[in-house]
C-alpha positions as semicolon CSV with decimal commas, in nm:
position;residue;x (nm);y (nm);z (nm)
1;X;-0,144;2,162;1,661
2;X;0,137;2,411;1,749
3;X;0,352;2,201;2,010
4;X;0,558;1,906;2,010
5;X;0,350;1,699;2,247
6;X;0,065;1,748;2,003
7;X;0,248;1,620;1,707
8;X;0,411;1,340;1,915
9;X;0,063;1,210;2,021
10;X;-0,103;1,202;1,684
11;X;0,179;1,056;1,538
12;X;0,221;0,726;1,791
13;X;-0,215;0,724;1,753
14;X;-0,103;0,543;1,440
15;X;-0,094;0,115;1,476
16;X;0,233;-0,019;1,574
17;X;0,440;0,295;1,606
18;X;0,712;0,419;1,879
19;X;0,916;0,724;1,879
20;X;1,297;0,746;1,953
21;X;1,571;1,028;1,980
22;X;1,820;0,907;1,710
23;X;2,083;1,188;1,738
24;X;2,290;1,318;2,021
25;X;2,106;1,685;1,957
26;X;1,810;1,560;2,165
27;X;1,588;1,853;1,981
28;X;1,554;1,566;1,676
29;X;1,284;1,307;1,798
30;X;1,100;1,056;1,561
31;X;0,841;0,812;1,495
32;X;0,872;0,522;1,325
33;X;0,687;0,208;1,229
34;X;0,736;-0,042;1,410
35;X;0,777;-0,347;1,162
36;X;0,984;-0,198;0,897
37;X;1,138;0,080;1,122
38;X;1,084;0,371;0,888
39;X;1,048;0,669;1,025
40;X;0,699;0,866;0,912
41;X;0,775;1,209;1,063
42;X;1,071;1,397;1,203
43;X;1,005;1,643;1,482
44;X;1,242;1,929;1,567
45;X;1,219;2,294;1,661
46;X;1,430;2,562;1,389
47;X;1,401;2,941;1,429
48;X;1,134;2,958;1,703
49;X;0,886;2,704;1,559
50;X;0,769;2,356;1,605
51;X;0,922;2,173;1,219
52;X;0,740;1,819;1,119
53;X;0,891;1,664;0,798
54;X;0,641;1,419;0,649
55;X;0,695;1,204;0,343
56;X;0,506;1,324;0,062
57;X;0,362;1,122;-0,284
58;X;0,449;1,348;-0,562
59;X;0,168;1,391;-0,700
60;X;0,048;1,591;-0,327
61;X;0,382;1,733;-0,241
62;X;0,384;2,041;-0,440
63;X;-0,007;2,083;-0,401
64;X;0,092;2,152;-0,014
65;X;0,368;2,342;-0,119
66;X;0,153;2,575;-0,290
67;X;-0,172;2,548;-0,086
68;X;0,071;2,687;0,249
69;X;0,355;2,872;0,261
70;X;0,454;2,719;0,601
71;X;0,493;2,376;0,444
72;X;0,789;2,432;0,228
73;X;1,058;2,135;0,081
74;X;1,196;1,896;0,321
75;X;1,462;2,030;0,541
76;X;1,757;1,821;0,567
77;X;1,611;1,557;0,342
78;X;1,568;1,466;-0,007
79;X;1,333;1,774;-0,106
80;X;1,140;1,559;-0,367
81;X;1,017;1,276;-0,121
82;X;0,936;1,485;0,185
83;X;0,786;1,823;0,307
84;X;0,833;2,023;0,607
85;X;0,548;2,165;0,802
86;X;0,602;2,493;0,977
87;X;0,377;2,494;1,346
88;X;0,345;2,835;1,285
89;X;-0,041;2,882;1,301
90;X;-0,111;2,902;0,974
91;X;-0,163;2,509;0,845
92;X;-0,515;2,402;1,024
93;X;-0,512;2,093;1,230
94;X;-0,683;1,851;0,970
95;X;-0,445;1,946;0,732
96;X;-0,118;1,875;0,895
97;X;-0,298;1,536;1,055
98;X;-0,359;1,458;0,712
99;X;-0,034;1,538;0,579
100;X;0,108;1,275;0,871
101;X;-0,164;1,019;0,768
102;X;-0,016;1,031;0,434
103;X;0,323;1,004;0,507
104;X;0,260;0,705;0,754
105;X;0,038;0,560;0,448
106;X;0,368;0,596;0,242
107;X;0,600;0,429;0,458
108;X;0,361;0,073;0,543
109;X;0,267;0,057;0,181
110;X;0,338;-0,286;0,080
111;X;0,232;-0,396;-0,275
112;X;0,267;-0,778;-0,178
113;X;0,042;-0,729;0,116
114;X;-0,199;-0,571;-0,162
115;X;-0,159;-0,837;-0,374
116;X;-0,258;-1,064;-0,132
117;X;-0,535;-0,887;-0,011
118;X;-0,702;-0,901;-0,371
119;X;-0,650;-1,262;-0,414
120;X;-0,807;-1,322;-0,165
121;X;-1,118;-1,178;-0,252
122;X;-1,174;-1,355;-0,562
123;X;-1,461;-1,563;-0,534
124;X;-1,510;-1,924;-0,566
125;X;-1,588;-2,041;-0,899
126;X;-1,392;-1,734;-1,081
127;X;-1,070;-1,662;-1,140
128;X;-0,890;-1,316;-1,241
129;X;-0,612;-1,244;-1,447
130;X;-0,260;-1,113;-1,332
131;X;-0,384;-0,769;-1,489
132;X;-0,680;-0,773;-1,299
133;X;-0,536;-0,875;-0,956
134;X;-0,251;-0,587;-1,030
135;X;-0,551;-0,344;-1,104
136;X;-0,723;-0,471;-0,741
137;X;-0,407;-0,335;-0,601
138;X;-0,355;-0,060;-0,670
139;X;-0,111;-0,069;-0,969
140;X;-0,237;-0,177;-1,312
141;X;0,140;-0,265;-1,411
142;X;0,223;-0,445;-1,150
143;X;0,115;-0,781;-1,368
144;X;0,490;-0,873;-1,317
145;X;0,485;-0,844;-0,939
146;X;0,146;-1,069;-0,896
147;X;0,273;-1,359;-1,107
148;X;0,584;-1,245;-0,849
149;X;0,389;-1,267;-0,524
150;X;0,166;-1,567;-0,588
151;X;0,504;-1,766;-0,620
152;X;0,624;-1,690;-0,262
153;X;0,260;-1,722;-0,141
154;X;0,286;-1,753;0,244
155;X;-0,033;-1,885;0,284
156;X;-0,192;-2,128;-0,019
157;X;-0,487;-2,198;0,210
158;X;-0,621;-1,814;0,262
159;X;-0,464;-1,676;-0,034
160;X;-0,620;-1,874;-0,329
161;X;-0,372;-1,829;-0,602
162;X;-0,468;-2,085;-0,822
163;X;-0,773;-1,909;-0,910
164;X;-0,513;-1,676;-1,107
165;X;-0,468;-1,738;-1,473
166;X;-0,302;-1,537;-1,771
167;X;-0,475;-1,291;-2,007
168;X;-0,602;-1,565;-2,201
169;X;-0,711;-1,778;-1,989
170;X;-0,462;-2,008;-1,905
171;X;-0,342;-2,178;-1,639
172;X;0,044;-2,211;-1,489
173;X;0,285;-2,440;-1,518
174;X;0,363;-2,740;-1,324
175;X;0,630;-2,533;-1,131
176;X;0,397;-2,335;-0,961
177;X;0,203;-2,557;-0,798
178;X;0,429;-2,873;-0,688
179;X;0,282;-3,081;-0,950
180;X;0,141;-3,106;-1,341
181;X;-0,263;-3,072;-1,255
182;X;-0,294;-2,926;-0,912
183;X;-0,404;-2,556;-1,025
184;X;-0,649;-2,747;-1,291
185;X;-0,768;-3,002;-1,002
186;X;-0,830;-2,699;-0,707
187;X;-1,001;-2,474;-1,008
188;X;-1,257;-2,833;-1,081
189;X;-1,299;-2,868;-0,720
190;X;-1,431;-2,495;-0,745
191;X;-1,633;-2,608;-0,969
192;X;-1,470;-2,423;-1,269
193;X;-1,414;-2,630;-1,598
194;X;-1,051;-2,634;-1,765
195;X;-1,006;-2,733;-2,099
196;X;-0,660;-2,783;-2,252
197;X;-0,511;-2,597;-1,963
198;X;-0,790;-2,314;-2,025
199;X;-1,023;-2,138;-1,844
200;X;-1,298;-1,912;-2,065
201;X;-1,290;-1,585;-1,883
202;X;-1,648;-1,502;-2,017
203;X;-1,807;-1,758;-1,839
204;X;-1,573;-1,779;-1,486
205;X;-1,369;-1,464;-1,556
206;X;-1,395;-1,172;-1,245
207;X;-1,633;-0,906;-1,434
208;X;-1,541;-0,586;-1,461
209;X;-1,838;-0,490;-1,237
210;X;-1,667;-0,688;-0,973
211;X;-1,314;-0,544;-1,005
212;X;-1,450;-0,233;-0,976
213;X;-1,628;-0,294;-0,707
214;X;-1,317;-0,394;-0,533
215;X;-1,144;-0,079;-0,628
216;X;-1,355;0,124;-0,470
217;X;-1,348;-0,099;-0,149
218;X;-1,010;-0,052;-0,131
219;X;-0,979;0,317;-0,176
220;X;-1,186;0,347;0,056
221;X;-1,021;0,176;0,334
């Protein structure tokens, strides 16, 4: 992948992308995602070569850094969040697609969405706790940001979240459903027992087995 065309094409292969030319200097062309409009890699040519600048997690950025010496700190940009790859020659193909699959990865992140996603795979007749559902997403201290998420839940019916309870087992407050008893009435109807406005997690809790199972699910994808 040594020519603009080449880099343009992978880059809009990615879902819901489109590329624009947001300076006057017409050399600077980008592609961005379409939803959130961040842009995921900067094209350009500087001293005779083909640049890309991708964003980069930190714990990868230096790695490429090192690994290349054609993929150097981001030119023009904040030099701890992004990279710039050199189309000199010398970075193979898979490489610099994977250093664009990254940085697309890093720009449609949403932790919501992942919260969501987790929910929803909790099956009927268990619940999980806020730790768990963070852990299922990616972020074992995002416990905050579930009990966050589950409050602005879009979609009650596909996104089960009264099968989420606290650490020890119990269930939320009145608030959170529209009513005193309607997370302790859809948990029954599951066929899950409350008592005292408490589930026991060794009997209905999500097993570790099971979390990890997800985990690995989701890394995967």
């Amino acid at each position: 992948m040594i020519t603009r065309e080449a880099a343009l094409e992978f880059g809009l292969s990615f879902q819901n992308t489109y590329t624009e030319r947001p300076f006057r200097d017409q050399n600077w062309q980008v592609v961005r995602e379409r939803e959130n409009k961040k842009i995921f890699l900067w094209i350009y040519e500087r001293n005779g070569y083909v640049n890309l600048n991708v964003k980069a997690d930190p714990e990868w950025r230096d790695f490429w850094r090192s690994a290349y010496e054609s993929v150097q700190a981001g030119y023009h940009q904040n030099k701890e969040h992004w990279n710039t790859i050199i189309l000199n020659g010398t970075v193979p193909d898979k490489d610099i697609k994977r250093m664009i699959s990254e940085s697309y990865n890093l720009v449609t992140y949403s932790p919501t969405k992942k919260i969501y996603e987790a929910v929803k795979q909790i099956p009927k007749g268990c619940v999980a706790t806020y730790g768990q559902v963070a852990e299922m997403a990616g972020n074992p201290r995002m416990s905050r940001a579930v009990g966050n998420a589950l409050h602005k839940n879009p979609d009650p019916e596909q996104i089960p979240c009264y099968r989420v309870v606290n650490s020890r087992g119990e269930l939320s407050g009145a608030f959170a459903f529209g009513g005193k008893d309607v997370q302790k009435n859809l948990l029954e109807a599951d066929g899950i027992e409350v008592v005292n406005g408490t589930v026991d997690l060794k009997k209905y809790g999500l097993t570790q087995r099971d979390n990890k199972l997800w985990k690995n699910k989701n890394l995967q994808q």
